[in-house]
MILUMMI-404735 format. One record per residue (C-alpha): residue number from 1; residue in one letter; x, y, z. Coordinates in steps of 0.05 Angstrom, whole numbers, plus 32768, in hexadecimal, padded with zeros to 4 digits. Example, Ala and Ser with C-alpha at 12.3 -4.5 7.8 and 13.67 -1.06 7.14 Angstrom:
BEGIN
- num|residu|px|py|pz
- 1|a|80F6|7FA6|809C
- 2|s|8111|7FEB|808F
// end
This chain:
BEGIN
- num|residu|px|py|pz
- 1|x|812B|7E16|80DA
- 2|x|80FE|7DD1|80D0
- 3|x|80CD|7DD2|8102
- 4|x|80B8|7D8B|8135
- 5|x|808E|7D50|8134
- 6|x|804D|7D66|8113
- 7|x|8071|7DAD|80FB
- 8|x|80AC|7D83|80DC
- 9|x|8094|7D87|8096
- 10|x|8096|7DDA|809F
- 11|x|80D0|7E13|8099
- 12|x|80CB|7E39|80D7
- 13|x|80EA|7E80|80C0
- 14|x|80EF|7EC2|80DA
- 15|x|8109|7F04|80D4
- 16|x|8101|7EFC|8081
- 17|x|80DB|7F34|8066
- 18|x|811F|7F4F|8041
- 19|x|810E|7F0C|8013
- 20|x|80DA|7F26|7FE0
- 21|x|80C3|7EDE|7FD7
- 22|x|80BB|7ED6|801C
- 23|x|8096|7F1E|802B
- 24|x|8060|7F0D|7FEF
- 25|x|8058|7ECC|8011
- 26|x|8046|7EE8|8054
- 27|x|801B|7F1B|8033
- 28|x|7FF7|7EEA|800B
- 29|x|7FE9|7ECD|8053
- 30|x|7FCF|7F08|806C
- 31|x|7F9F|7F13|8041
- 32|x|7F83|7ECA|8042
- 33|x|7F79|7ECB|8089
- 34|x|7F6B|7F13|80A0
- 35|x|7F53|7F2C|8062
- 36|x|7F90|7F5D|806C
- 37|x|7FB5|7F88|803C
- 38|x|7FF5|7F9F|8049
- 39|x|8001|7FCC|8003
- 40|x|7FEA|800E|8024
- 41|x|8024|800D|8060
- 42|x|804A|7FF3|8032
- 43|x|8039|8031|7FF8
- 44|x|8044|8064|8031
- 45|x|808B|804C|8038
- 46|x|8077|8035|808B
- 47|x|8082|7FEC|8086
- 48|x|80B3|7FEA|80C7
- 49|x|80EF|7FB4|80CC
- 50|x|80CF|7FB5|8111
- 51|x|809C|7F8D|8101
- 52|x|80B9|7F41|8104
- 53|x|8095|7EFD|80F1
- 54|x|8097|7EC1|8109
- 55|x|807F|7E95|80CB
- 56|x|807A|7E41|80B7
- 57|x|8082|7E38|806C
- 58|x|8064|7DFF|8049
- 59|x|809A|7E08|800D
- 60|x|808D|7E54|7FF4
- 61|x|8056|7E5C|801B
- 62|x|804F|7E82|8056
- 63|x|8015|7E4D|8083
- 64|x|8012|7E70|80CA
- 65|x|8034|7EAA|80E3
- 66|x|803C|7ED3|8126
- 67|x|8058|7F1F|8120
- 68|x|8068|7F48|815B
- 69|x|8071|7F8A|8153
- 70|x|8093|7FB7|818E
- 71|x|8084|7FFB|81A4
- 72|x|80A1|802A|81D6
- 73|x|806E|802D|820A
- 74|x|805B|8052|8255
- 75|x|8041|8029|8285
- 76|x|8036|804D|82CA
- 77|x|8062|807E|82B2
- 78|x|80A5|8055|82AB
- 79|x|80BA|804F|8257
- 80|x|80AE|8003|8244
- 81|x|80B4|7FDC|81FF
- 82|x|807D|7FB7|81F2
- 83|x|8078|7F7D|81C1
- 84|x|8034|7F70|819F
- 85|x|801F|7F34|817F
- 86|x|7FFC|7F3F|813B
- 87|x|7FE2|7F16|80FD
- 88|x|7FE1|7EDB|811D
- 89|x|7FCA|7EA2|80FC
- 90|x|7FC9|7E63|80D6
- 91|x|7FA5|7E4E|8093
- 92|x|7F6E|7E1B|80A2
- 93|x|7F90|7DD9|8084
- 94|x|7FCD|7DE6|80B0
- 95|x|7FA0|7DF2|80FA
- 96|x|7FA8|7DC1|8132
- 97|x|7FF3|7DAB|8123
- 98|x|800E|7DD5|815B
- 99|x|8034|7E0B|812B
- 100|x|8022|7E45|8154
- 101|x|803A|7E24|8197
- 102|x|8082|7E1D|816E
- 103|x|8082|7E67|8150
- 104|x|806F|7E80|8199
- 105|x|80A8|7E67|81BA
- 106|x|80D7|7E82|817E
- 107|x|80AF|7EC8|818D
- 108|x|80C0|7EC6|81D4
- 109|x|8101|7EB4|81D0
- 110|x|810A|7EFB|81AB
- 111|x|80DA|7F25|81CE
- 112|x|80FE|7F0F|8212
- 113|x|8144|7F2F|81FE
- 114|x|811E|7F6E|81E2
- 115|x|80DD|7F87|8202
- 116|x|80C8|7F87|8244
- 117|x|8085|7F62|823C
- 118|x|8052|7F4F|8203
- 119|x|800C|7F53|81F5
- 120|x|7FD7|7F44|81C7
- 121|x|7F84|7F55|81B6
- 122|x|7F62|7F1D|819B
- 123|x|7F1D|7EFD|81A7
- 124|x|7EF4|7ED1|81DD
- 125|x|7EFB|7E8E|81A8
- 126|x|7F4A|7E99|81AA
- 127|x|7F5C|7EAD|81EB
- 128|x|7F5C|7E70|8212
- 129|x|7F99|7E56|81DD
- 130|x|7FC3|7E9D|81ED
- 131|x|7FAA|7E8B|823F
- 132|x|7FCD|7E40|8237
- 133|x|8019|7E66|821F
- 134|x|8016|7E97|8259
- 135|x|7FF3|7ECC|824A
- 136|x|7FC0|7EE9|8280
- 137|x|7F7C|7F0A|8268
- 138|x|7F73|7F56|8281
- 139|x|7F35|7F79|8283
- 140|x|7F33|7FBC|8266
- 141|x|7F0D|8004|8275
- 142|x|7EFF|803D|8247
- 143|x|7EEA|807C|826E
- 144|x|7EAF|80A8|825B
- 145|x|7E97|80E7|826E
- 146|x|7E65|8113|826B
- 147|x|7E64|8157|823E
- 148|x|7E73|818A|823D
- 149|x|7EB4|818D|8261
- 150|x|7ED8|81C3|8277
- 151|x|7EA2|81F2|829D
- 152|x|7EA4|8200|82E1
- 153|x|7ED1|8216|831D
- 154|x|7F0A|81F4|8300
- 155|x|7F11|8234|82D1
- 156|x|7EF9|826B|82FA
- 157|x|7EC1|829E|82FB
- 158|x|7EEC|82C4|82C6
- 159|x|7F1B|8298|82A7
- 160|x|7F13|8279|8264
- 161|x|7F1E|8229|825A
- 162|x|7F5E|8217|823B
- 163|x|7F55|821A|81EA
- 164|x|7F0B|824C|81F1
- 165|x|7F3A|8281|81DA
- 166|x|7F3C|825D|8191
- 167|x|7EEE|8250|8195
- 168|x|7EE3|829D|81A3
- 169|x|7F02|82BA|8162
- 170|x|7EED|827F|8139
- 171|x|7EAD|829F|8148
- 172|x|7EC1|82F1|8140
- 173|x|7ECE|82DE|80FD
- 174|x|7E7E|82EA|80EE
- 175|x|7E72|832D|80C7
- 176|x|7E56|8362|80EE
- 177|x|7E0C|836F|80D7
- 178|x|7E03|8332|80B2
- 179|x|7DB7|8323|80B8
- 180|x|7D90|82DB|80AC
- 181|x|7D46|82DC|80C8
- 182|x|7D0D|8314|80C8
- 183|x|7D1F|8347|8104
- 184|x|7D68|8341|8102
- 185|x|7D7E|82FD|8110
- 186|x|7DB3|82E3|80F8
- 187|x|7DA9|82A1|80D3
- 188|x|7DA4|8264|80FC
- 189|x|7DD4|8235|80CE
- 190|x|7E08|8279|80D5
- 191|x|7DFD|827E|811C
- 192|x|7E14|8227|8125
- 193|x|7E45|8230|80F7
- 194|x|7E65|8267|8122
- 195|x|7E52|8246|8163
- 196|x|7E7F|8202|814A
- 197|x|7ED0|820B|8152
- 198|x|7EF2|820A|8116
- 199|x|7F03|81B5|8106
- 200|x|7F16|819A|80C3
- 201|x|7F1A|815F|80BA
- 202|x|7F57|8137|8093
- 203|x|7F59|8101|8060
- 204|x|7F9C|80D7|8062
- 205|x|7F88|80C2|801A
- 206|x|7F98|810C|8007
- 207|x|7FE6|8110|8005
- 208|x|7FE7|815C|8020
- 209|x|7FB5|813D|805D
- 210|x|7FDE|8103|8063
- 211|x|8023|812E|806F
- 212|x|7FFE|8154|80A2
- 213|x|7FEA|810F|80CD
- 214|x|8032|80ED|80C1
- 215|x|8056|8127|80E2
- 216|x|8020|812F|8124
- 217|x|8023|80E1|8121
- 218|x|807B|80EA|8128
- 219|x|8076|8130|8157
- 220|x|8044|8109|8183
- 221|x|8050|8109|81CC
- 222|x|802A|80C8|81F1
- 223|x|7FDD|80C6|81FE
- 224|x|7FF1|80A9|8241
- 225|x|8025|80A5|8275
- 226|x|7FFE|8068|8296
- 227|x|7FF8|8048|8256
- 228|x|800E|805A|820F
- 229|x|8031|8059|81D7
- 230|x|8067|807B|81A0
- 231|x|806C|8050|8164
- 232|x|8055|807B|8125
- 233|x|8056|804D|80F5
- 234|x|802C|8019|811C
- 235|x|7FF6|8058|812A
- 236|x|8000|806A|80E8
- 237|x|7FEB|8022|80C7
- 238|x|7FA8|8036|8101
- 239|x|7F99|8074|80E2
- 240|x|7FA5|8054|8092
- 241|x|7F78|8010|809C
- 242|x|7F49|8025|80DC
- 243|x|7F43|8070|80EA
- 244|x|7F40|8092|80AA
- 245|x|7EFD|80AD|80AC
- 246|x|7F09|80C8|80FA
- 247|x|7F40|8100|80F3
- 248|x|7F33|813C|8105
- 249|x|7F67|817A|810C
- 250|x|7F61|81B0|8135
- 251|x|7F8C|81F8|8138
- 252|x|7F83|8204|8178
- 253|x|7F9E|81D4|81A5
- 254|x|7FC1|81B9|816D
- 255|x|7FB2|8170|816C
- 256|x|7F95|813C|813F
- 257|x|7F59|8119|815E
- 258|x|7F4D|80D7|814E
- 259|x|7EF8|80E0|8152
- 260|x|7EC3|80AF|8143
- 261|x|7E77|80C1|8150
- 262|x|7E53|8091|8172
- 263|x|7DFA|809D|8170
- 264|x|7DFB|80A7|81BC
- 265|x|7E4C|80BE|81C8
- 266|x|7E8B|80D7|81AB
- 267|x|7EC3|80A2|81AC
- 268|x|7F0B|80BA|81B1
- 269|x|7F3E|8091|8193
- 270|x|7F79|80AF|819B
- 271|x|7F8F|8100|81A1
- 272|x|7FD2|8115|8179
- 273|x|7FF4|8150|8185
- 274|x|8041|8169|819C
- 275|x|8025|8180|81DE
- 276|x|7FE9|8157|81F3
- 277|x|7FAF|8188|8202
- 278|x|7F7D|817A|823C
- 279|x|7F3A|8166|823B
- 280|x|7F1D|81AE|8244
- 281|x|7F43|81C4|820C
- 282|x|7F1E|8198|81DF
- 283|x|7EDE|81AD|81F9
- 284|x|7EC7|81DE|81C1
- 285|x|7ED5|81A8|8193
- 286|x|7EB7|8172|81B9
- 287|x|7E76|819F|81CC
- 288|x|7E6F|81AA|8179
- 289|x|7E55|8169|816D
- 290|x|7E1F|815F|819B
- 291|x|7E26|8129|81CA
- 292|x|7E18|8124|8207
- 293|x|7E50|80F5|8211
- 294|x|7E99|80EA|8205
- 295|x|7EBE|8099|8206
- 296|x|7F08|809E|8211
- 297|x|7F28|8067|81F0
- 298|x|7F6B|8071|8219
- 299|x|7F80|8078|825A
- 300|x|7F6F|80BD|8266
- 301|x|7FA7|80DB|829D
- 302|x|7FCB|810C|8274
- 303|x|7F86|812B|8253
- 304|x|7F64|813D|8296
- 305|x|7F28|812A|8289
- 306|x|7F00|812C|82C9
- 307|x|7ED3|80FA|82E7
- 308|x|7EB1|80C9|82BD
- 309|x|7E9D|8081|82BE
- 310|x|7EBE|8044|82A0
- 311|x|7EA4|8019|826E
- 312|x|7EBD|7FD1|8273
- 313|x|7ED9|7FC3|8224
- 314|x|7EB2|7F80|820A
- 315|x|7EB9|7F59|81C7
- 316|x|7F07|7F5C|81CB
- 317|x|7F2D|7F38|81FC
- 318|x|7F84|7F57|8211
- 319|x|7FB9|7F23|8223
- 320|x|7FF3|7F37|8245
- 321|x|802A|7F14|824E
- 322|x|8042|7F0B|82A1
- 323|x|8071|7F41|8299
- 324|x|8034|7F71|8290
- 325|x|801C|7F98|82D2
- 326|x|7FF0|7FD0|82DB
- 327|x|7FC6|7FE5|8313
- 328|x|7F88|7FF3|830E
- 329|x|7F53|8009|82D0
- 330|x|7F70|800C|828D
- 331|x|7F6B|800F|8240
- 332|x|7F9F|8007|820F
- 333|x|7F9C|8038|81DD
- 334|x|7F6D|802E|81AA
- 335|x|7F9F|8043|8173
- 336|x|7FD0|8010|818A
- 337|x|7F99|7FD2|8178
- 338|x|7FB1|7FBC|8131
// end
């Protein structure tokens, strides 16, 4: 399709990534505006025919695109598909023509017979243009809290927290008798070592590691009722370009934890698992790094994490599209921000 007036010159085209050509094209424009390479998802056999462009050609190549990618979401506990718009763009020679105003309304055209709203992250320079096609800024609320967790009359004067039980033989697995110090003691760097809960942390560069995060990242159940997400190949392409150095997995709850140490807090990313473990589960592991803070990066309803404070999110500005409502605090997940 040609596009209109200052466009007219251009190929609007979508829905062509089964066209080698084509795909190498928008690739090729990835990388010269975002600096993005797409060869990993792609290597790892994730690229999703779920992901859909919205491109202008200039003959065989690919000037400005806009991709939305949908995901089966919860939003105040009712199942919703939301649409998010990624890699948009145009190459600097082709700004100020109006090509993303005509690939917009060709993206909304489809997202309205599909999803139930869209959204986007982007910046404070861009979000006035998103503001002018009807999108409405949202601010947005990480919770923290205090550690440790999971103390206190909640468990009862004899009762052990959820996930302790794991802690406690991780530690009875120090030989009797073993002796560090003068006088008995046993060695200090034993004693921590014993103290910590058993973590091990997972390399998706290692293909044994890797098998290990694909099938949590499949089994997963949602972070959140009042807002996530289940699309594994879109938290997948997270944990490949952004998380890598965060995972952690540990036996008991099972889960992957999506971890990144902050100087003055732990920041939680996301938590994978089957059967999502609460906060006082994760408290041994949590407690082993010694912080005297923990950020959730998620809404944190299913986790049960207790009282905390929240942390207005700066440097990245949400859009939402009108059909978007949600009362109250919030975060999208962290590991839904490609």
């Amino acid at each position: 399709m040609k596009g209109s007036g200052e466009t007219a010159a251009l190929e609007m085209r979508s829905d062509y990534f089964g066209d080698p050509e084509a795909l190498a094209a928008f690739e090729s424009y990835a990388r010269a505006v975002f600096g993005l390479d797409f060869g990993l998802w792609k290597a790892k056999g994730l690229w999703d025919p779920g992901y859909v462009a919205f491109s202008a050609f200039a003959g065989d190549a690919c000037v400005a695109s806009l991709c939305v990618y949908p995901s089966e979401m919860r939003v105040a506990g009712a199942r919703r598909r939301g649409a998010q718009l990624l890699t948009v763009g145009t190459l600097p020679e082709y700004r100020g023509r109006g090509i993303q105003h005509e690939l917009w309304r060709a993206a909304a055209a489809w997202i309205d017979r599909r999803c139930d709203f869209a959204f986007l992250f982007t910046d404070d320079s861009t979000a006035g243009f998103y503001e002018k096609l009807g999108f409405r800024r949202l601010a947005e609320h990480a919770e923290v809290i205090p550690l440790p967790v999971g103390s206190g009359a909640r468990t009862g004067p004899n009762r052990k927290p959820p996930g302790a039980a794991g802690a406690e033989a991780w530690r009875e697995r120090e030989p009797h008798g073993t002796t560090g110090a003068p006088g008995g003691e046993a060695d200090p760097r034993r004693r921590r070592a014993i103290a910590d809960p058993p973590r091990r942390k997972l390399d998706p560069a290692a293909d044994r590691d890797y098998e290990i995060i694909a099938r949590m990242a499949r089994e997963r159940e949602a972070v959140s009722e009042r807002l996530g997400f289940l699309n594994a190949n879109l938290l997948l392409f997270r944990i490949l370009y952004s998380f890598r150095e965060w995972l952690y997995l540990l036996d008991d709850p099972p889960a992957l934890v999506v971890l990144e140490e902050a100087a003055d807090r732990l920041r939680i990313h996301d938590v994978i698992a089957p059967s999502l473990p609460v906060t006082r589960a994760l408290a041994p592991f949590l407690a082993s790094f010694g912080r005297e803070r923990v950020e959730f990066l998620f809404c944190t309803d299913r986790l049960e994490a207790g009282p905390g404070t929240a942390r207005a999110l700066a440097g990245e500005a949400l859009l939402v599209s009108g059909d978007f409502h949600l009362d109250g605090r919030f975060m999208f997940p962290s590991s839904i921000r490609a």
